[in-house]
Backbone as CSV, one residue per row, in Angstrom:
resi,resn,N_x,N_y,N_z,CA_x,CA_y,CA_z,C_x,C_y,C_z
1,UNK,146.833,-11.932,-7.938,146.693,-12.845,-6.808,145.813,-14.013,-7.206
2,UNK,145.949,-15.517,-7.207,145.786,-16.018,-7.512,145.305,-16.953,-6.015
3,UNK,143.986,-17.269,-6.167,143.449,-18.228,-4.956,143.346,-19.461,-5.244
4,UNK,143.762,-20.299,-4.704,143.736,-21.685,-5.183,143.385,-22.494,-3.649
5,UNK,141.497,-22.621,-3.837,141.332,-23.013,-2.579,141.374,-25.205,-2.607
6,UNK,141.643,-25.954,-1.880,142.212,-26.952,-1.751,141.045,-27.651,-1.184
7,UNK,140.423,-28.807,-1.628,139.210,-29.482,-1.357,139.853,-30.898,-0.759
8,UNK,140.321,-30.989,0.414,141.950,-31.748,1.180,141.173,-32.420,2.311
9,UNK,140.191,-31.717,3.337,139.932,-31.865,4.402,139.680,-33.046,4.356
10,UNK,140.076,-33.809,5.966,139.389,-35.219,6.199,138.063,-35.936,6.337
11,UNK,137.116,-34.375,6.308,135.852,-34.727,6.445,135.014,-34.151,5.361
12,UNK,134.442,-35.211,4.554,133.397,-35.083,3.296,132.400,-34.152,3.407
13,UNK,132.196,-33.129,2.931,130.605,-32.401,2.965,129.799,-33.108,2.598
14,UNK,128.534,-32.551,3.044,127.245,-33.837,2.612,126.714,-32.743,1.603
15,UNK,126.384,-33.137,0.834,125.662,-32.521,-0.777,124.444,-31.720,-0.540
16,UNK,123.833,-31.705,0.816,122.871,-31.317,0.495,122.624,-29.885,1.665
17,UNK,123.951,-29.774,1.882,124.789,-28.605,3.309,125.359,-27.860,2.381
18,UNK,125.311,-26.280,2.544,126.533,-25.465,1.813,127.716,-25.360,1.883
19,UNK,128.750,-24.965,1.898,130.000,-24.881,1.772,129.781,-24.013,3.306
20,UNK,130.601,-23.891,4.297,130.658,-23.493,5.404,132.047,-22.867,5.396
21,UNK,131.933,-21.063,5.588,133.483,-20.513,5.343,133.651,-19.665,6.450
22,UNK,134.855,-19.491,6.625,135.182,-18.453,7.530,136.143,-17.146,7.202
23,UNK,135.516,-16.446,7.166,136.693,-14.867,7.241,137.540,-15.093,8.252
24,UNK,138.619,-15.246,8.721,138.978,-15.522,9.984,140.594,-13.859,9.825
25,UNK,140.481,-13.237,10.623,141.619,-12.229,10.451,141.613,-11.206,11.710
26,UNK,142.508,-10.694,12.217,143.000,-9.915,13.198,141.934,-8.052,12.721
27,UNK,141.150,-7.805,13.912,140.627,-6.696,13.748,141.040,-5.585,12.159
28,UNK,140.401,-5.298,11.832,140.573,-3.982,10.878,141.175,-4.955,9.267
29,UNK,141.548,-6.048,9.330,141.611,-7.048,8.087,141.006,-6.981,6.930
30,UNK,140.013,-6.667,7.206,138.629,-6.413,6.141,137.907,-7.380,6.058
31,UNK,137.240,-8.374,6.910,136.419,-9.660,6.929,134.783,-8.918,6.617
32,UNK,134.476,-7.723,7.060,133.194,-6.867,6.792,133.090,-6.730,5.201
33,UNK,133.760,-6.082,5.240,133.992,-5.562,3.392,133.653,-6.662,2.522
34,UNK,134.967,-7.671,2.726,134.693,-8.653,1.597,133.743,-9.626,1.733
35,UNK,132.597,-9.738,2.605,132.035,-10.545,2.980,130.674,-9.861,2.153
36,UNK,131.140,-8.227,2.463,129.765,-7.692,1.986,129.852,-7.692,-0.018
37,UNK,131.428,-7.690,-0.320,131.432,-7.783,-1.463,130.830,-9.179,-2.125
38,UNK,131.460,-9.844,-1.307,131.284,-11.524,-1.856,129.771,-11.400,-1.955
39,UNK,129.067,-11.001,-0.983,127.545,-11.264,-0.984,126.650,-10.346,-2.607
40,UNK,127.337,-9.043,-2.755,126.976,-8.466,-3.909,127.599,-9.530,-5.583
41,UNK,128.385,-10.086,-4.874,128.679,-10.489,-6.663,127.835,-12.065,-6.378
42,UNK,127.390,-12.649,-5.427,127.070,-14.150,-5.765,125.609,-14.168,-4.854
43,UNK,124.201,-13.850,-4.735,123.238,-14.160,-4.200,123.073,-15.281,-3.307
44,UNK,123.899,-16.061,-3.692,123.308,-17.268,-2.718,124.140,-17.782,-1.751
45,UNK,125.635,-17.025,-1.261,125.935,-16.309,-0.219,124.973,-16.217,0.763
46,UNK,125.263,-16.468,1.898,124.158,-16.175,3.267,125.848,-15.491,3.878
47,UNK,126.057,-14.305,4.034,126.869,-13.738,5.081,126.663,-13.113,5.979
48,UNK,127.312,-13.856,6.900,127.508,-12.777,8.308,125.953,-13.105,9.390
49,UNK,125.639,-14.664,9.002,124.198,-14.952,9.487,123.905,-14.234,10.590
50,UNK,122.667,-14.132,10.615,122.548,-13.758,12.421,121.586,-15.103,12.936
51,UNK,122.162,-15.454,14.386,121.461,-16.609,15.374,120.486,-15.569,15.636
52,UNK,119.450,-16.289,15.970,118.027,-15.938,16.244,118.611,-16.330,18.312
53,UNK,117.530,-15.473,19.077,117.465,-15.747,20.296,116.901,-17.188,20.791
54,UNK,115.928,-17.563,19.576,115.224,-19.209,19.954,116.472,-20.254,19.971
55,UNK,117.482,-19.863,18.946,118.349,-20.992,18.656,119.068,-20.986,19.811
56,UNK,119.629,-19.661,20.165,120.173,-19.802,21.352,119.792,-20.187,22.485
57,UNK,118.202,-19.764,22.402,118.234,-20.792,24.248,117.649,-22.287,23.678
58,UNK,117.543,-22.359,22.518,117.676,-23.971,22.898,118.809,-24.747,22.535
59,UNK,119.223,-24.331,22.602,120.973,-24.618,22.514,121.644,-24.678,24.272
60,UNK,120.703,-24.032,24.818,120.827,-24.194,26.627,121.386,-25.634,27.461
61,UNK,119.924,-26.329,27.313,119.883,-27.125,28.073,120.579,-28.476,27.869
62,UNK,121.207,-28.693,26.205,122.218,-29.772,26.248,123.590,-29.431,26.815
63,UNK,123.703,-27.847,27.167,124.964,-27.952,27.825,125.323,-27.798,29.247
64,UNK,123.904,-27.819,29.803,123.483,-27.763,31.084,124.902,-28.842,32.168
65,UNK,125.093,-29.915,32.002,126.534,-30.800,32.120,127.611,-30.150,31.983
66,UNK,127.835,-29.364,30.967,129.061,-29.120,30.520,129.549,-28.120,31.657
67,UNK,128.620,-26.939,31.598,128.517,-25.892,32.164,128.743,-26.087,33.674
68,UNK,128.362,-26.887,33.951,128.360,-27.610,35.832,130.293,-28.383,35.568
69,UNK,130.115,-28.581,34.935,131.622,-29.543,34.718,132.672,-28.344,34.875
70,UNK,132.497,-27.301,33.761,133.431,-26.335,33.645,133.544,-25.482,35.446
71,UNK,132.257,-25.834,36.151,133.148,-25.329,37.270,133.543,-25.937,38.360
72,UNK,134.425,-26.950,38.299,134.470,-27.524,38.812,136.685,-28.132,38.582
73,UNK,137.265,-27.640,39.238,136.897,-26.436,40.767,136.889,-25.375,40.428
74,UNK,136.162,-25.176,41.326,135.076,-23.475,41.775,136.014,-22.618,41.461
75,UNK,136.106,-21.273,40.710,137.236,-20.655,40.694,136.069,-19.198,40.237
76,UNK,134.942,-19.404,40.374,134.215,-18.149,40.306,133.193,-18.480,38.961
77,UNK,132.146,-17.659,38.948,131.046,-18.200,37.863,131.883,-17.842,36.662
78,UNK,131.728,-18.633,35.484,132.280,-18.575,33.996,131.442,-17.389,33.189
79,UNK,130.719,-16.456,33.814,129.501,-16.006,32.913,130.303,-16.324,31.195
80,UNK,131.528,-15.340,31.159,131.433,-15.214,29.605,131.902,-16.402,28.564
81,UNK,132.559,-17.470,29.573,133.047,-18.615,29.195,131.724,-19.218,28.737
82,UNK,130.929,-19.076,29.237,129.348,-19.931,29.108,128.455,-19.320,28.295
83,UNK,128.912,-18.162,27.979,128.236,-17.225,26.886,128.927,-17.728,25.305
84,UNK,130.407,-17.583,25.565,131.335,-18.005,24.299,130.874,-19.442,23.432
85,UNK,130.809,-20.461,24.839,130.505,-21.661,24.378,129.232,-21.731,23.908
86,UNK,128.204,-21.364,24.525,126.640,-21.379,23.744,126.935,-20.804,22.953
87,UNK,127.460,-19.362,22.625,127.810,-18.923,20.817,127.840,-20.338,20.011
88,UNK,129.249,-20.914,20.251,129.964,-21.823,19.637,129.113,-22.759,19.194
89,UNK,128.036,-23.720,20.217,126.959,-24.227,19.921,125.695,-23.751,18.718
90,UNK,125.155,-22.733,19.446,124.463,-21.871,18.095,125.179,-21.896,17.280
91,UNK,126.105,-21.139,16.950,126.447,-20.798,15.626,126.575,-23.053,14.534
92,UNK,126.818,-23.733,15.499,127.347,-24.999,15.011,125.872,-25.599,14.470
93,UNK,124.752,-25.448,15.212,123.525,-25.537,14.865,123.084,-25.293,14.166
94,UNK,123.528,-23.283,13.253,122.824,-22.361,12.610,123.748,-23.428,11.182
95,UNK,125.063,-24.183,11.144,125.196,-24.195,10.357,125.097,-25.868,9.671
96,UNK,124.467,-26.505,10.723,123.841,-28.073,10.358,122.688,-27.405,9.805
97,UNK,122.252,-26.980,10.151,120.305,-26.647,9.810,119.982,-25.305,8.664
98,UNK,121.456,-25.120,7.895,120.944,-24.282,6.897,121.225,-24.783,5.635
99,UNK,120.437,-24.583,4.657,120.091,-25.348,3.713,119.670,-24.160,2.439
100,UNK,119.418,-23.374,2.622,118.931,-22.246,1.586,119.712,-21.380,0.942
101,UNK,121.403,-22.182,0.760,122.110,-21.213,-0.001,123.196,-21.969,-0.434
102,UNK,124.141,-21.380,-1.442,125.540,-22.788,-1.490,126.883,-21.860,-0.598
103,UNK,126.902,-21.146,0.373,127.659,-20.797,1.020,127.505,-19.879,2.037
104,UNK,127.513,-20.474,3.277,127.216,-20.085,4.551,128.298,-19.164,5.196
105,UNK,128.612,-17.921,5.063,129.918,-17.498,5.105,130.199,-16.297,6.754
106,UNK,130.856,-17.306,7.650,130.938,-16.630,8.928,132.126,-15.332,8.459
107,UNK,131.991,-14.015,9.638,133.095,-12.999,9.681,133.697,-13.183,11.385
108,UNK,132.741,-13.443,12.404,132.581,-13.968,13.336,132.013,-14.966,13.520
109,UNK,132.614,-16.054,13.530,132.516,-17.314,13.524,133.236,-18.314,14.535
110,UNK,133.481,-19.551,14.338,133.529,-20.450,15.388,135.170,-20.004,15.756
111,UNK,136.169,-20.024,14.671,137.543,-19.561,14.642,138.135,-18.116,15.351
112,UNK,137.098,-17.507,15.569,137.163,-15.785,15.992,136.440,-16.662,17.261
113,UNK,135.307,-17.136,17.272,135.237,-17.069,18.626,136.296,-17.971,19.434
114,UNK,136.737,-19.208,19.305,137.605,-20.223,19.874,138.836,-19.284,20.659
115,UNK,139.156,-18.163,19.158,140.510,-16.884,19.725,140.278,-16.718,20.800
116,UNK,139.227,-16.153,20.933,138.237,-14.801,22.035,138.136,-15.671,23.184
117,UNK,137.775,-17.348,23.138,138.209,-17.893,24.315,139.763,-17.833,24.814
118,UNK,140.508,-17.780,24.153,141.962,-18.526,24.649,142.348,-16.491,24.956
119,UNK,142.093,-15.611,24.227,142.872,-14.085,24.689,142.172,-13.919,26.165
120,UNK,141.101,-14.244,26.455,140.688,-14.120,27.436,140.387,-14.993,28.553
121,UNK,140.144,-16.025,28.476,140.038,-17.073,29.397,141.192,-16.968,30.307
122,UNK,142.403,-17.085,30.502,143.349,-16.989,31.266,143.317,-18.561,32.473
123,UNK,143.575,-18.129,33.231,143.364,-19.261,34.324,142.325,-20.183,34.463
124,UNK,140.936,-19.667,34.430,139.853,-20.113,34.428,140.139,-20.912,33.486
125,UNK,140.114,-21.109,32.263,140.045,-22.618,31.290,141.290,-23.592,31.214
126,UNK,142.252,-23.301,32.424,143.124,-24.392,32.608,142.813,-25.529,33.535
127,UNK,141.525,-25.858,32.974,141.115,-26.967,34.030,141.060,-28.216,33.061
128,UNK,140.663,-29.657,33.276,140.443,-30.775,32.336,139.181,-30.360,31.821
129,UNK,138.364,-30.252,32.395,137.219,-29.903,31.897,137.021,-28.872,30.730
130,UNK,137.557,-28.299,31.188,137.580,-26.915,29.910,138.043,-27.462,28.597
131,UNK,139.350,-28.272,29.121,139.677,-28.904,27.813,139.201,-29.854,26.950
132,UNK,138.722,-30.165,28.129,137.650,-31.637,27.267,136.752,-30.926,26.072
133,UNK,136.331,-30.079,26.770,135.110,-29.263,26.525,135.529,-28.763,24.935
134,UNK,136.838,-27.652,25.169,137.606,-27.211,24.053,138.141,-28.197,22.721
135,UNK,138.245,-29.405,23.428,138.439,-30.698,22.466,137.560,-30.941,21.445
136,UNK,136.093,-30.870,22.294,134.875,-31.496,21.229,134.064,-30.354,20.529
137,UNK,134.810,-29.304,20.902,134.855,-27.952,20.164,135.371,-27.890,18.708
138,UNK,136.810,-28.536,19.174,137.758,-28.288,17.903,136.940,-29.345,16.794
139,UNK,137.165,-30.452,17.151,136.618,-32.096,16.497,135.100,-31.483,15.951
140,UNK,134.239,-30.999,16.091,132.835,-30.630,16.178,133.085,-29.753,14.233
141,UNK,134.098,-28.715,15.268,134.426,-27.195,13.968,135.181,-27.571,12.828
142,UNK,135.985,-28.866,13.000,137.503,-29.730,11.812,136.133,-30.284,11.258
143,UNK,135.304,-30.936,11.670,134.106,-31.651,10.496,132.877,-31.199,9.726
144,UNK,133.085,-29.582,10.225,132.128,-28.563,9.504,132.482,-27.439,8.725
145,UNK,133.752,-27.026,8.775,134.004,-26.319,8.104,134.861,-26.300,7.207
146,UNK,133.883,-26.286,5.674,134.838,-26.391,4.666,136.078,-25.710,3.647
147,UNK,136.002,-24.536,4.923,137.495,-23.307,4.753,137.363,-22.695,5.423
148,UNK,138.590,-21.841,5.544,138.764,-20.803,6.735,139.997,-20.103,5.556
149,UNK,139.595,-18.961,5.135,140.459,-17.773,4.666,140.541,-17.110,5.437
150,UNK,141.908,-17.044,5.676,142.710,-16.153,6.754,143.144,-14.820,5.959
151,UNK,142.722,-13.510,6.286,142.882,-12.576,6.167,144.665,-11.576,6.380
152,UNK,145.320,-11.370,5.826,146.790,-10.937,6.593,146.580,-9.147,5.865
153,UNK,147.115,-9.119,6.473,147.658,-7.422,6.809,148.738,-7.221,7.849
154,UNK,149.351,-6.123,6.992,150.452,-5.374,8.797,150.101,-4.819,9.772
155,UNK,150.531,-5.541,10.164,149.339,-4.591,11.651,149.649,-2.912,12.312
156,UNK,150.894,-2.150,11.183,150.393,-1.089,11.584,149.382,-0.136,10.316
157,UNK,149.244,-1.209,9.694,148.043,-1.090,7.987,146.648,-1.658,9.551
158,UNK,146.616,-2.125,10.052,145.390,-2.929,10.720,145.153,-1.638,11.796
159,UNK,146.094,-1.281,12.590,145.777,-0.286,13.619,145.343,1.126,13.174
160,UNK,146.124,1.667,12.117,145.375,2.946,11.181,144.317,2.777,10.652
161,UNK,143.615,1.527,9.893,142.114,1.270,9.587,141.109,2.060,10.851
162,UNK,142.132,1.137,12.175,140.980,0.637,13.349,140.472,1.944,13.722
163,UNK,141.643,3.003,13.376,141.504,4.514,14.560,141.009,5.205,13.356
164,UNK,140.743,4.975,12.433,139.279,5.641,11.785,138.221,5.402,11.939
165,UNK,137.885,4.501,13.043,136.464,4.204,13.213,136.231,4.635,14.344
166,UNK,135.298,5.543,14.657,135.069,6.557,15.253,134.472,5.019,17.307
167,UNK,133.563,4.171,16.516,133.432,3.485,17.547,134.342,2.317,17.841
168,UNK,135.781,2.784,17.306,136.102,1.157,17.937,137.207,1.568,19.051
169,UNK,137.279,0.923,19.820,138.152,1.159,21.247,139.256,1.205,20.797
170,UNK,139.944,1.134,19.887,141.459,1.526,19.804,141.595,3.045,19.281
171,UNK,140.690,3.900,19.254,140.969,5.160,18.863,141.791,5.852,20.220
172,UNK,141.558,5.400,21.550,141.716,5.988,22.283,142.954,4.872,23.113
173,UNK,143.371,3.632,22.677,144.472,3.164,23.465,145.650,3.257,22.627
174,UNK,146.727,3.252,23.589,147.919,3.179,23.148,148.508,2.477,22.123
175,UNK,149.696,3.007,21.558,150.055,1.761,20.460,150.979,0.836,21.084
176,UNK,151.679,0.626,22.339,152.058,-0.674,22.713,150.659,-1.663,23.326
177,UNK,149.550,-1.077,23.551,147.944,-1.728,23.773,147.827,-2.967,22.787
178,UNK,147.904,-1.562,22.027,147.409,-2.415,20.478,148.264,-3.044,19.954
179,UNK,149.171,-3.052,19.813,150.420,-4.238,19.905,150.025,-5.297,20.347
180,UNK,150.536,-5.421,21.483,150.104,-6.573,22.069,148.655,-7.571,22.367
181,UNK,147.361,-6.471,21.966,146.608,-7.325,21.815,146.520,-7.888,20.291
182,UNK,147.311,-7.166,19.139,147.209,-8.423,18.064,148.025,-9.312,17.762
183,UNK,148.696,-9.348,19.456,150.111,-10.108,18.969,148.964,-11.320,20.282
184,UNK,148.250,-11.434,20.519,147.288,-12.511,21.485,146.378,-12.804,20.548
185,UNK,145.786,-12.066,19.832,144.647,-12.751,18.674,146.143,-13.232,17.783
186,UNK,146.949,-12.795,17.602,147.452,-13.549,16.393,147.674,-15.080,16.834
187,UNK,148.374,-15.125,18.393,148.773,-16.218,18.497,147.861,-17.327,19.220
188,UNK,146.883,-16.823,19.458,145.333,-17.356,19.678,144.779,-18.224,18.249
189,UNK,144.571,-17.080,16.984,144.204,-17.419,15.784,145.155,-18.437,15.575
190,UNK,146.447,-18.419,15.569,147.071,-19.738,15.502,146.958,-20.759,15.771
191,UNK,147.096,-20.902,16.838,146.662,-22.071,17.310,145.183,-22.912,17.419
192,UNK,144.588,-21.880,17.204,143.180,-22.768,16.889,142.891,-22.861,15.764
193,UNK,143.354,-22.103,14.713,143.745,-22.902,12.932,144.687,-24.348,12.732
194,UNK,145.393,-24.310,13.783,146.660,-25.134,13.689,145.476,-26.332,14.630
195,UNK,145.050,-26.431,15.742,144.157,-27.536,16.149,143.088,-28.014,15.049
196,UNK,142.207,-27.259,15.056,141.510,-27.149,13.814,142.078,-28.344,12.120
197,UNK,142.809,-27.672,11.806,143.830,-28.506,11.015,144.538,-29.908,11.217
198,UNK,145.039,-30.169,12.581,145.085,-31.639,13.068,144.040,-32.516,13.411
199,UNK,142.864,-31.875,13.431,141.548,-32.793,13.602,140.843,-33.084,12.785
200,UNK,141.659,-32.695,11.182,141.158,-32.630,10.051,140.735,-31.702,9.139
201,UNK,140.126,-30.620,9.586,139.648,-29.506,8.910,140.293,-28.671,8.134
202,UNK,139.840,-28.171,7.085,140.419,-27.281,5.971,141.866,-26.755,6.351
203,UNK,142.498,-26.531,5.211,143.972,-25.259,5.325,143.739,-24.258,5.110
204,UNK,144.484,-23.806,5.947,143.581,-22.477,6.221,144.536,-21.598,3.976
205,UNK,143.921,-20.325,3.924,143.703,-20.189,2.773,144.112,-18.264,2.839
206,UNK,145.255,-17.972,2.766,145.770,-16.747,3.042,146.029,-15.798,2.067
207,UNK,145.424,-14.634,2.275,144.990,-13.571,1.454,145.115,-12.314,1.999
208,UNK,146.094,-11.958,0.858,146.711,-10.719,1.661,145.506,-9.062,1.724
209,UNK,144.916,-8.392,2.271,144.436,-7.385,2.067,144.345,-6.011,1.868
210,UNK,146.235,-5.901,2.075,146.533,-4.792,2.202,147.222,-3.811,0.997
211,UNK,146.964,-4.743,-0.535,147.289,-4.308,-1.532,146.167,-4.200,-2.913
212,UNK,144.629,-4.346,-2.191,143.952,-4.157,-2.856,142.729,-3.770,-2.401
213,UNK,141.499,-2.758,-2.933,140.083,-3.121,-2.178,139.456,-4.397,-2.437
214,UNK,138.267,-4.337,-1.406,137.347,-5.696,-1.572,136.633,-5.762,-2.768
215,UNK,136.950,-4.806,-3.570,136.292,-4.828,-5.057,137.069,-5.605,-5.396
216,UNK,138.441,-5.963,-5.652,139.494,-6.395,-6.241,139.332,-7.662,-5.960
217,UNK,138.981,-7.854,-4.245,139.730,-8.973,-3.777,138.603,-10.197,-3.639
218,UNK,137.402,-9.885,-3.687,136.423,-10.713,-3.571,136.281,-11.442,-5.227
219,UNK,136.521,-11.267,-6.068,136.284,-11.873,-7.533,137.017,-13.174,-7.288
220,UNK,138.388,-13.091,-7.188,138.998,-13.519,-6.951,138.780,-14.909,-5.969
221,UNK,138.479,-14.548,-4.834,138.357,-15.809,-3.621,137.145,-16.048,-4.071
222,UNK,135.660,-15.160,-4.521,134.380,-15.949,-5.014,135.087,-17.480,-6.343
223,UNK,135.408,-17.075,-7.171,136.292,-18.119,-7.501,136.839,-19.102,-7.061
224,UNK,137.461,-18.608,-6.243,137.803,-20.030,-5.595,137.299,-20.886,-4.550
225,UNK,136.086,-20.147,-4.344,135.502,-21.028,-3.605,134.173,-21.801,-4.560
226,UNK,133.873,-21.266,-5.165,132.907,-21.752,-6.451,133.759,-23.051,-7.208
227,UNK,135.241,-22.686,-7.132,136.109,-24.147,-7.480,136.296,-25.100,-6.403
228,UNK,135.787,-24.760,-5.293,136.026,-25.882,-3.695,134.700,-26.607,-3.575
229,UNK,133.696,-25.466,-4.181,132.298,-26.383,-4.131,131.921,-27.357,-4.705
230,UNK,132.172,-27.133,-6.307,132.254,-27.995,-7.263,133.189,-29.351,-6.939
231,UNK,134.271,-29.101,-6.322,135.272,-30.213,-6.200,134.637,-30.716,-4.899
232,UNK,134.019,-30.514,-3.904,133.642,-31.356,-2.831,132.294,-32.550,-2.814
């Protein structure tokens, strides 16, 4: 398998910012694994950051507007819509203001979260506002991130991972459940790779997982992203 990551995007990294990546893949993919591999073969890897609680509440009060906008009309409080988006903020913050490594590498990140808005939002974010909102989302995430490796697997290789894990909620739902919810992240993940991509930002960078471990598979993409850095 051969990775050949593409240094294309419309927006220049600044030299003195790391490479900003995303695991981006449908539950049970392996975005954990190889993230934890990538981090054992290259030190200066930062994966899987964690936001601090400070970043997050001050990440509050510039969206104090937004948040009043999004309800408007009233259709009931947004709690998790307003939770998603301050993620989105933090995490966009955590990755202007880090500086102590040459690759900042999300597993849950802006692309997993954007999904997690659209599988769930439903009615509530069919307002202008939302979209506006979702707009300077996309435009914000196309000028910061300098890849997004998309993870593929079959998803009945993805659902047998999932029901070995003793805590994850699909041990106990159905398999037309689980169907259909990776057939909403899939077509969620789509489309916000595919926005993402018209506003400029990276191609996305597809890697199959289901024919090798993350021993195998991380040499490989560390490579090629060590060839995206150099070229940006």
């Amino acid at each position: 398998m051969a990775i050949a990551l593409r240094a294309d995007a419309g927006w220049p990294r600044r030299p003195d910012r790391p490479l900003v990546v995303e695991l981006a893949g449908l539950a049970g993919a392996g975005k954990s694994s190889i993230a934890r591999a990538l981090v054992e073969l290259d030190p200066e890897i930062r994966a899987r950051p964690r936001v601090s609680w400070w970043r997050h509440a001050t990440s509050v009060p510039p969206l104090v507007p937004t948040f009043v906008n999004l309800h408007w009309p009233f259709r009931g409080v947004l709690v998790k819509e307003m939770k998603r988006i301050l993620r989105l903020r933090a995490l966009h913050r955590l990755a202007e203001e880090t500086k102590d490594c040459h690759i900042l590498l999300f597993d849950e990140g802006p692309v997993y979260m954007l999904a997690r808005i659209l599988v769930f939002g439903g009615e509530k974010i069919q307002t202008r506002a939302f979209q506006q909102c979702w707009r300077r989302a996309i435009v914000r995430w196309a000028q910061t991130l300098s890849a997004i490796v998309w993870l593929e697997a079959p998803e009945h290789v993805l659902a047998a991972r999932l029901r070995t894990r003793s805590e994850h909620p699909f041990g106990d739902v159905g398999d037309q459940a689980v169907t259909a919810l990776f057939r909403a992240y899939r077509d969620a993940f789509a489309r916000v790779i595919a926005e993402l991509t018209a506003a400029g930002g990276p191609q996305p960078w597809t890697v199959s997982t289901n024919r090798g471990s993350p021993a195998l598979t991380a040499p490989e993409l560390l490579a090629g992203l060590r060839a995206l850095r150099g070229a940006a």
